[in-house]
TIZAVO-378838 format. One record per residue (C-alpha): x, y, z; residue in one letter; residue number from 1. Coordinates in nm, 3 decimals. Layout:
% TIZAVO-378838
PT | xx | yy | zz | rest | nr
PT | X | Y | Z | A | NUM .
...
This chain:
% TIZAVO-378838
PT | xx | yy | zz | rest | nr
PT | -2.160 | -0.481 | 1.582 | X | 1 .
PT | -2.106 | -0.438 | 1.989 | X | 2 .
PT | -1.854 | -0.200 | 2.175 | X | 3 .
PT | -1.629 | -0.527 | 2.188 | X | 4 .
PT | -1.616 | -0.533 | 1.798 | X | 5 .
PT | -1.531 | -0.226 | 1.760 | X | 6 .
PT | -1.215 | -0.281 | 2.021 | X | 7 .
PT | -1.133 | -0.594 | 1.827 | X | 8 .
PT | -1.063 | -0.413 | 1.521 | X | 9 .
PT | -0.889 | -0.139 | 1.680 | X | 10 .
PT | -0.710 | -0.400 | 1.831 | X | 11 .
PT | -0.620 | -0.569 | 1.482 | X | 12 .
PT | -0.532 | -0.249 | 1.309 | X | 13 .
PT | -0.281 | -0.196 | 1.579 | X | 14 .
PT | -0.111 | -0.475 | 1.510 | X | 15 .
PT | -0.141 | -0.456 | 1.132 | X | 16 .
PT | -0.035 | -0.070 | 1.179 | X | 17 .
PT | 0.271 | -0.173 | 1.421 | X | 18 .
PT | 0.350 | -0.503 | 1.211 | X | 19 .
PT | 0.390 | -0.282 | 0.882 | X | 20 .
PT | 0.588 | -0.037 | 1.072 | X | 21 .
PT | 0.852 | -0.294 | 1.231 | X | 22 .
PT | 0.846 | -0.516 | 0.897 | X | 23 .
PT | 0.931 | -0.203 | 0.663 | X | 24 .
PT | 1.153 | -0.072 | 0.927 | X | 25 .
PT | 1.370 | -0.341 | 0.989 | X | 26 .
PT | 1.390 | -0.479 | 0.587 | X | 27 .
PT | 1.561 | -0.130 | 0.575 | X | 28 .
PT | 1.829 | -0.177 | 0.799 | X | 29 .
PT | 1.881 | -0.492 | 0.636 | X | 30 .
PT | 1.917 | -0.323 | 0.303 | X | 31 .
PT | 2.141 | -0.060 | 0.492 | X | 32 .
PT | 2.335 | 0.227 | 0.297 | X | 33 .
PT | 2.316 | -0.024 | -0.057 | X | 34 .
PT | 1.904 | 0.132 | -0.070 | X | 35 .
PT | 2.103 | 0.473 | -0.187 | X | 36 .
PT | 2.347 | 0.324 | -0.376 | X | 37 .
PT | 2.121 | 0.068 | -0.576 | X | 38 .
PT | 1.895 | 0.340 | -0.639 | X | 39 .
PT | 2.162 | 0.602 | -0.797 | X | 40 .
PT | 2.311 | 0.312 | -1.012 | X | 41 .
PT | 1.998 | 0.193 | -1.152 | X | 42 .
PT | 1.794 | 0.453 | -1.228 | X | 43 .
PT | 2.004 | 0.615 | -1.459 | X | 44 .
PT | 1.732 | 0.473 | -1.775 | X | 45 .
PT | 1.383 | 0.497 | -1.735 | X | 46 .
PT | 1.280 | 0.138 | -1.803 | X | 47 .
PT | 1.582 | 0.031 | -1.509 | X | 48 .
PT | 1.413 | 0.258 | -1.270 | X | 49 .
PT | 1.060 | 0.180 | -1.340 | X | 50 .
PT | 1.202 | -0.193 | -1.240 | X | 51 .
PT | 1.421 | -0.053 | -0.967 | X | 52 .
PT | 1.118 | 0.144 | -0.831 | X | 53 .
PT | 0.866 | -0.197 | -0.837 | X | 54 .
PT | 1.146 | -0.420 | -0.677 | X | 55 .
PT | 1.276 | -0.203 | -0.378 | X | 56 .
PT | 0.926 | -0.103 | -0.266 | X | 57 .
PT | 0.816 | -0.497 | -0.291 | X | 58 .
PT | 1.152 | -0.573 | -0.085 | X | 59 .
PT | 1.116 | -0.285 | 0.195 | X | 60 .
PT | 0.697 | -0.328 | 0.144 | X | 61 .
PT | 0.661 | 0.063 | 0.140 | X | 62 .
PT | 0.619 | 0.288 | -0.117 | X | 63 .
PT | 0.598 | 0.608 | 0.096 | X | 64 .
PT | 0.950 | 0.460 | 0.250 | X | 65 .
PT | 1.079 | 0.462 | -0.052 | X | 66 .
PT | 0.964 | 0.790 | -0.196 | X | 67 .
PT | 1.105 | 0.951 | 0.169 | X | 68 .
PT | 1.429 | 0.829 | 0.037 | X | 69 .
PT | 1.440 | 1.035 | -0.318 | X | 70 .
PT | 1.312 | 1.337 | -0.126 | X | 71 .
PT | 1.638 | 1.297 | 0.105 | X | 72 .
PT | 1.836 | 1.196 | -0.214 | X | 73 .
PT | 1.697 | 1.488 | -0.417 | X | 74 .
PT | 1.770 | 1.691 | -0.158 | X | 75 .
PT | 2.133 | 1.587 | -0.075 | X | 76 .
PT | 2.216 | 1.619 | -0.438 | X | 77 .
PT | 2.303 | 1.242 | -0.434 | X | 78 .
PT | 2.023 | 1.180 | -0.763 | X | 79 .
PT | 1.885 | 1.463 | -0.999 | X | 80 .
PT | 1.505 | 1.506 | -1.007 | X | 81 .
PT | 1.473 | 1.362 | -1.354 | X | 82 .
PT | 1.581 | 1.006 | -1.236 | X | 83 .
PT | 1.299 | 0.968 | -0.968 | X | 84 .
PT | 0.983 | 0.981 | -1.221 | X | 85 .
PT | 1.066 | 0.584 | -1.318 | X | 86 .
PT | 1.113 | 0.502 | -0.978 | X | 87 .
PT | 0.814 | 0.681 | -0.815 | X | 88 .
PT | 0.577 | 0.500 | -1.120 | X | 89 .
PT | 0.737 | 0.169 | -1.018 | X | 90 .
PT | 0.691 | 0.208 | -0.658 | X | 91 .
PT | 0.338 | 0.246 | -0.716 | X | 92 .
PT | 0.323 | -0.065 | -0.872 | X | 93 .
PT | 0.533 | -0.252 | -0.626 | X | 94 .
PT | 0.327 | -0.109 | -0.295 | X | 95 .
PT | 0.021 | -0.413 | -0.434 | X | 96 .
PT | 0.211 | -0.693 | -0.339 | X | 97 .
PT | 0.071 | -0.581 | 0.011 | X | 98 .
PT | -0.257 | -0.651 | -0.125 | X | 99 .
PT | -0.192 | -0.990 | -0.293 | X | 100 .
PT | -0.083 | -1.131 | 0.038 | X | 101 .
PT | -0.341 | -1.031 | 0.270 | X | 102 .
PT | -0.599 | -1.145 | -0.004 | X | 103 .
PT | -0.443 | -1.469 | 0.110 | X | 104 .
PT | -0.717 | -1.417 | 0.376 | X | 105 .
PT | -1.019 | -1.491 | 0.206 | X | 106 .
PT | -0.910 | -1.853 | 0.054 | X | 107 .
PT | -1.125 | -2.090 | 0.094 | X | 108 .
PT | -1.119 | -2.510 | 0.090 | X | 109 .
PT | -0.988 | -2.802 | 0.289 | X | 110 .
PT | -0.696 | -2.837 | 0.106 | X | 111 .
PT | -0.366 | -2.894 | 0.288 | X | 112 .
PT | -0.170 | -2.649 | 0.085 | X | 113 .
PT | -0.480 | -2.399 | 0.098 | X | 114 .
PT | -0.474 | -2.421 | 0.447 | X | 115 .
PT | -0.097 | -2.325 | 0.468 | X | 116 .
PT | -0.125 | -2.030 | 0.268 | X | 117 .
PT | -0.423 | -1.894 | 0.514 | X | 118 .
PT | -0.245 | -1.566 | 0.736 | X | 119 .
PT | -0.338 | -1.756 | 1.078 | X | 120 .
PT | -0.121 | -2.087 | 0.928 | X | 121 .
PT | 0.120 | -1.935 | 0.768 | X | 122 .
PT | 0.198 | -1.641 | 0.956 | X | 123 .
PT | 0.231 | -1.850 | 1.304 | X | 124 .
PT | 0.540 | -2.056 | 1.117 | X | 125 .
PT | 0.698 | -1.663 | 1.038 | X | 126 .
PT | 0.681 | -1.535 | 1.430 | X | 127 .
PT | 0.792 | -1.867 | 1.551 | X | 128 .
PT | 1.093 | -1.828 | 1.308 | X | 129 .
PT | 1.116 | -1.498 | 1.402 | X | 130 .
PT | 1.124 | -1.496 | 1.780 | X | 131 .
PT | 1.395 | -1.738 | 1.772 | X | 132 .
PT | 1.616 | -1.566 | 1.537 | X | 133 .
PT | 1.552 | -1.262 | 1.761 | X | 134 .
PT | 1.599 | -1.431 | 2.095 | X | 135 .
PT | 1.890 | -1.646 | 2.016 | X | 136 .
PT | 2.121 | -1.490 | 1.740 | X | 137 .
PT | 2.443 | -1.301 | 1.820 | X | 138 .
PT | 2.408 | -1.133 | 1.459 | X | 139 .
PT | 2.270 | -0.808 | 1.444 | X | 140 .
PT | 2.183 | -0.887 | 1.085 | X | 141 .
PT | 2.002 | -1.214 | 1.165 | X | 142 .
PT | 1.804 | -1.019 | 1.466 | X | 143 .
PT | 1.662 | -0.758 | 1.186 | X | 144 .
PT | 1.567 | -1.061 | 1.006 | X | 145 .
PT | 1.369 | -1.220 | 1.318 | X | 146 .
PT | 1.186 | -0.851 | 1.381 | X | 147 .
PT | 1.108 | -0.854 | 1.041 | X | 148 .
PT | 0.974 | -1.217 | 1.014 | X | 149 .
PT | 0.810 | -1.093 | 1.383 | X | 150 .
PT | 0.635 | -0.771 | 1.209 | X | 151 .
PT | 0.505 | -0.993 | 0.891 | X | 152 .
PT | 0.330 | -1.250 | 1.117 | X | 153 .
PT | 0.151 | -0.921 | 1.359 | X | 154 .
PT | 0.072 | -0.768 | 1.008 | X | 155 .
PT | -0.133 | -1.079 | 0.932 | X | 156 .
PT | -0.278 | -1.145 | 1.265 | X | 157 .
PT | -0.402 | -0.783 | 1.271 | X | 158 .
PT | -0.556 | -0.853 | 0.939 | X | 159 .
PT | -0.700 | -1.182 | 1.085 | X | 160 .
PT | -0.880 | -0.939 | 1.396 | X | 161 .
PT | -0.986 | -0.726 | 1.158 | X | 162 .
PT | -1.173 | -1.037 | 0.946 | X | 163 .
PT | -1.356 | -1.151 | 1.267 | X | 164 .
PT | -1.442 | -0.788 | 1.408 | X | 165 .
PT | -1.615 | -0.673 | 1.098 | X | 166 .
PT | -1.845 | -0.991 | 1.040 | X | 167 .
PT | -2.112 | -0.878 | 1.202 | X | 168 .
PT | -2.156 | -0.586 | 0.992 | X | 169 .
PT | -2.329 | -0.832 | 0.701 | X | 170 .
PT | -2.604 | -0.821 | 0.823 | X | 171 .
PT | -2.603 | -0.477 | 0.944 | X | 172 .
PT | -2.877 | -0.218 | 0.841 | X | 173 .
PT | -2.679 | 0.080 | 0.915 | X | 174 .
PT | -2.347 | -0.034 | 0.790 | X | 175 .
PT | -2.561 | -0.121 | 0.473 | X | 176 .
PT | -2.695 | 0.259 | 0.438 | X | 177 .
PT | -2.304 | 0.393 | 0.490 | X | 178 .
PT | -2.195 | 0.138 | 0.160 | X | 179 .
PT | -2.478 | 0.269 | -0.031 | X | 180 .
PT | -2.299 | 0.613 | -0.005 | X | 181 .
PT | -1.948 | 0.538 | -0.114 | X | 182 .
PT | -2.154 | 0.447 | -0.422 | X | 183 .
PT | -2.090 | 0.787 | -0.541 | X | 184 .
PT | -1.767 | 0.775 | -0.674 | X | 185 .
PT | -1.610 | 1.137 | -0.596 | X | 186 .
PT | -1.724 | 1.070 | -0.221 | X | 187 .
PT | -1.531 | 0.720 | -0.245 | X | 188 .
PT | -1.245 | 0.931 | -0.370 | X | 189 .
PT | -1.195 | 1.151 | -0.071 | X | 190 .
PT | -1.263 | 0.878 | 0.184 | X | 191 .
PT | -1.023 | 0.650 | 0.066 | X | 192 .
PT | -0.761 | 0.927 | 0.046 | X | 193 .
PT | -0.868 | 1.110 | 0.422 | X | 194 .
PT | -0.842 | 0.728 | 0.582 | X | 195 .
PT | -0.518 | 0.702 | 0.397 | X | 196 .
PT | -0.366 | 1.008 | 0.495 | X | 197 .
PT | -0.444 | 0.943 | 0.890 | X | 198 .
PT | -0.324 | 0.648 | 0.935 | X | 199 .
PT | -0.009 | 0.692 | 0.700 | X | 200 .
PT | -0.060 | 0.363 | 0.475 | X | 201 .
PT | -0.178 | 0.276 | 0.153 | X | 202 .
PT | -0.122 | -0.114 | 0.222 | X | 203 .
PT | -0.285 | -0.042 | 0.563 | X | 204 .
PT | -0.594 | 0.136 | 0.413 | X | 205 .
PT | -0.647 | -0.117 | 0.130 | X | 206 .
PT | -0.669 | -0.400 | 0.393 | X | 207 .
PT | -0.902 | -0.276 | 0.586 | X | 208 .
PT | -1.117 | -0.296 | 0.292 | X | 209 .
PT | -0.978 | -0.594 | 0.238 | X | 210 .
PT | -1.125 | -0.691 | 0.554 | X | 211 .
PT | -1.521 | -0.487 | 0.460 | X | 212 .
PT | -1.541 | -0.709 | 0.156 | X | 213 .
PT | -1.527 | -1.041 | 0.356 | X | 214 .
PT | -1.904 | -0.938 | 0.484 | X | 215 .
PT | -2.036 | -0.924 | 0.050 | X | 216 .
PT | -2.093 | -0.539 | 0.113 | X | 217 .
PT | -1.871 | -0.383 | -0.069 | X | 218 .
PT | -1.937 | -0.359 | -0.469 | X | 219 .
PT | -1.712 | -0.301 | -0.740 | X | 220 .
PT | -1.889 | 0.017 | -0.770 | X | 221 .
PT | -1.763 | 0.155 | -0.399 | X | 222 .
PT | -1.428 | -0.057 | -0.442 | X | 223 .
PT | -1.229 | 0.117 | -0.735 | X | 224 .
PT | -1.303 | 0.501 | -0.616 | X | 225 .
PT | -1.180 | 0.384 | -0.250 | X | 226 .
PT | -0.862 | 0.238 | -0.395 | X | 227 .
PT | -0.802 | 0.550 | -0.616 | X | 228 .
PT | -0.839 | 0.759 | -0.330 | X | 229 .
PT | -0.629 | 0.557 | -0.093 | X | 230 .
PT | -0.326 | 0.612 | -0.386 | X | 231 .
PT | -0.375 | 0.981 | -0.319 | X | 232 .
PT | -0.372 | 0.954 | 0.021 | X | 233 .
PT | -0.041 | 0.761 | 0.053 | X | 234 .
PT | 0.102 | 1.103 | -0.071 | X | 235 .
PT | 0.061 | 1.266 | 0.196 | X | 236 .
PT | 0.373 | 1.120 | 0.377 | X | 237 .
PT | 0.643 | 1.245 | 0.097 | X | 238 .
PT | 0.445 | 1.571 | 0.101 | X | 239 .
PT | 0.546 | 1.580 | 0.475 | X | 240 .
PT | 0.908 | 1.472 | 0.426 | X | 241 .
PT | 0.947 | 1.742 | 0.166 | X | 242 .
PT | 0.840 | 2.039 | 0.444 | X | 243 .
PT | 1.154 | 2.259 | 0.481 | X | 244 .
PT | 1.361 | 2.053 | 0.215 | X | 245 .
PT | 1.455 | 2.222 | -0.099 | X | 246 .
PT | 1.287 | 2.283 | -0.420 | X | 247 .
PT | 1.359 | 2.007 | -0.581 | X | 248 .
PT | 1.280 | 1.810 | -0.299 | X | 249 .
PT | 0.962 | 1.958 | -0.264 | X | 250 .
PT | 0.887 | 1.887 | -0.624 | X | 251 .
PT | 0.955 | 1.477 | -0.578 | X | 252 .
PT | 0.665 | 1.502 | -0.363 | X | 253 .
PT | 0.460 | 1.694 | -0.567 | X | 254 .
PT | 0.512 | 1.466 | -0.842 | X | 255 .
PT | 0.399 | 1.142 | -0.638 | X | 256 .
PT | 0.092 | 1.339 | -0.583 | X | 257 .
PT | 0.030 | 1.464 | -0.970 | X | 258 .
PT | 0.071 | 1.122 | -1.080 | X | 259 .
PT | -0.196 | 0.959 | -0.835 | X | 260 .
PT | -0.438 | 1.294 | -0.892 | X | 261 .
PT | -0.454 | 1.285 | -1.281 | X | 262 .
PT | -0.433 | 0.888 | -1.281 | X | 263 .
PT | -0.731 | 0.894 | -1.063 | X | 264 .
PT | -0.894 | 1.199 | -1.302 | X | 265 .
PT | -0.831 | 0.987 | -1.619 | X | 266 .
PT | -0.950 | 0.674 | -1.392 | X | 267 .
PT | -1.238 | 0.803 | -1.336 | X | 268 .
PT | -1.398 | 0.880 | -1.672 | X | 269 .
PT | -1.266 | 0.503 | -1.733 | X | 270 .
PT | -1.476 | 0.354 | -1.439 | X | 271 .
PT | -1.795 | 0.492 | -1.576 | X | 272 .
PT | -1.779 | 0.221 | -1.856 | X | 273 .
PT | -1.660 | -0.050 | -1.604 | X | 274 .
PT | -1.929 | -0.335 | -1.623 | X | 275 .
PT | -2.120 | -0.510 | -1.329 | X | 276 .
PT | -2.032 | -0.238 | -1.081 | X | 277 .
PT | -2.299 | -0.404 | -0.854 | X | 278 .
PT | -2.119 | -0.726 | -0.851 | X | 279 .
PT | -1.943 | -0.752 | -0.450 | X | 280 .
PT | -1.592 | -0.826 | -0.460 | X | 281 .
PT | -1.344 | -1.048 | -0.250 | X | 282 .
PT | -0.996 | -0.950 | -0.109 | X | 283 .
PT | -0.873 | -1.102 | -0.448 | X | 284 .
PT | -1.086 | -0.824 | -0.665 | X | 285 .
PT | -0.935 | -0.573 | -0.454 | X | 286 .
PT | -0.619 | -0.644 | -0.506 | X | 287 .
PT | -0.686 | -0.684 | -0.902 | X | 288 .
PT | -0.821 | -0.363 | -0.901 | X | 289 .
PT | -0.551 | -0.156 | -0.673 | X | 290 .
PT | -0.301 | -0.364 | -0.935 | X | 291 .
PT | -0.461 | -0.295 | -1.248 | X | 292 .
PT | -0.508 | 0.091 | -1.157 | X | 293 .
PT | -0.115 | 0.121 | -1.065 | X | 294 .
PT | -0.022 | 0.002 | -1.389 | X | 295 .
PT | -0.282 | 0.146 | -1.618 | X | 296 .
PT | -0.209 | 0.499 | -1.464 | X | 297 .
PT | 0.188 | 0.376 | -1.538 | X | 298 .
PT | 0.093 | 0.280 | -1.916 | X | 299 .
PT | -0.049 | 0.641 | -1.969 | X | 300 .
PT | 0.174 | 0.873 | -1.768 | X | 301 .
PT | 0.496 | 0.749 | -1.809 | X | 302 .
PT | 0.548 | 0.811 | -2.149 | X | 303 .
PT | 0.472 | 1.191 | -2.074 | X | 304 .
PT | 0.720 | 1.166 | -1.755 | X | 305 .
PT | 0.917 | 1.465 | -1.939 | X | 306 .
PT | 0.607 | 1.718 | -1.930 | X | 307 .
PT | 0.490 | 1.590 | -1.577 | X | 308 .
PT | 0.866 | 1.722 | -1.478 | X | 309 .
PT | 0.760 | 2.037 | -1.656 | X | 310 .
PT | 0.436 | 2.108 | -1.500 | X | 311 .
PT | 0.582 | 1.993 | -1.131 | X | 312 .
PT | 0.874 | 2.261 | -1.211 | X | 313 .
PT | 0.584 | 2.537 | -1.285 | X | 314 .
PT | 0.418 | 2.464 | -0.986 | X | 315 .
């Protein structure tokens, strides 16, 4: 892998970086004032905010957006602390739609419809929809629409860079030797959650390795203690919303972080009995995995959401 690699996928997590950012930040605007108002009215029962949660961060495509909005609510006194434990355990699951469409990436066959459902085919049709929406609507609503469409097709082309930049690395001794460490499972851990706290994104982190597994060097083994971590690291946002809010506020963040930390603690023990951990995965295993570990840690929290309050509130 030369110099010019390297600024490749720079290059293509700019874009994916900058494509997330306009994509999330313009779905917002689009959803306007009704984010608030959707999210008091339906969280008022744990099972309607666990589906409230899932479908507002797959509409906005950010969970940390939408856990910045119950530290603001929290802390406005516009939703009491008690309604946000559903939500913040559906957002998790909602954030791995991310991951389902860039596994789109690593399809393979001659197909017609396979080929449209490849980022570079697909994602072309989405900018050219959305640069004339931008360029030639009067509507505000309709331009949001056309930065949004605009942001999802950059998000996809940055994944694309990404793809080609890493390829040499296959077949790369030394990139070989730095896989062999993420092997051990509590260094996996902190990696995934450092890379996810710098660059602010848990969809951004998971496609980059995304991207790794397209060269077969990533096992299952290095795979599922990167994706843990990367859940941890995604809480690192709230936790910075939350800096001179009030107590409450504070303790929405510190619940999106409990919930990732003992999920990943109980996930843990769980991966040592997880079979063929040698086995390399594709984009599609990734996403199976950063799926199945949102919902298992969902299955085995949420029924305690009552004591988690407890323990945040001691804390």
């Amino acid at each position: 892998m030369d110099i010019f690699s390297i600024l490749r996928l720079l290059l293509g997590l700019s874009f994916f970086l900058f494509g997330m950012q306009i994509m999330s930040g313009n779905l917002e605007e689009i959803a306007g004032g009704r984010l608030e108002q959707v999210l008091q009215k339906l969280t008022r029962r744990p099972a309607a905010g666990l589906l409230t949660g899932m479908g507002v961060t797959m509409a906005v495509q950010s969970s940390s957006a939408v856990t910045v909005l119950l530290v603001g609510l929290v802390d406005s006194g516009l939703m009491p602390l008690k309604q946000t434990v559903a939500v913040i355990f559906g957002a998790n699951i909602g954030t791995t739609l991310t991951a389902w469409l860039l596994s789109l990436a690593g399809l393979e066959g001659e197909n017609l419809w396979v080929q449209l459902l490849k980022p570079e085919n697909f994602s072309a049709l989405f900018g050219a929809a959305g640069i004339v929406l931008l360029m030639f609507s009067k509507k505000d609503r309709r331009k949001r629409v056309g930065s949004a469409l605009l942001g999802f097709a950059l998000l996809m082309q940055g994944m694309e860079l990404m793809k080609d930049s890493v390829a040499p690395l296959a077949d790369d001794p030394a990139f070989a030797r730095l896989m062999v460490a993420f092997r051990n499972p509590l260094l996996g851990v902190l990696a995934g959650a450092v890379i996810t706290a710098v660059i602010q994104s848990s969809s951004a982190s998971v496609g980059i390795l995304q991207a790794l597994s397209l060269t077969g060097s990533v096992t299952r083994a290095m795979a599922v203690p990167l994706v843990m971590g990367q859940n941890i690291g995604t809480c690192v946002t709230a936790l910075l919303s939350a800096v001179g809010a009030g107590k409450n506020a504070k303790r929405v963040a510190m619940l999106h972080l409990l919930i990732n930390v003992i999920g990943t603690a109980v996930c843990l023990v769980l991966f040592l009995f997880l079979p063929a951990q040698s086995q390399p995965v594709t984009p599609v295993g990734i996403a199976v995995i950063h799926t199945l570990f949102n919902v298992t840690i969902t299955a085995l929290l949420f029924p305690f959401s009552k004591k988690l309050l407890r323990l945040v509130e001691k804390i």
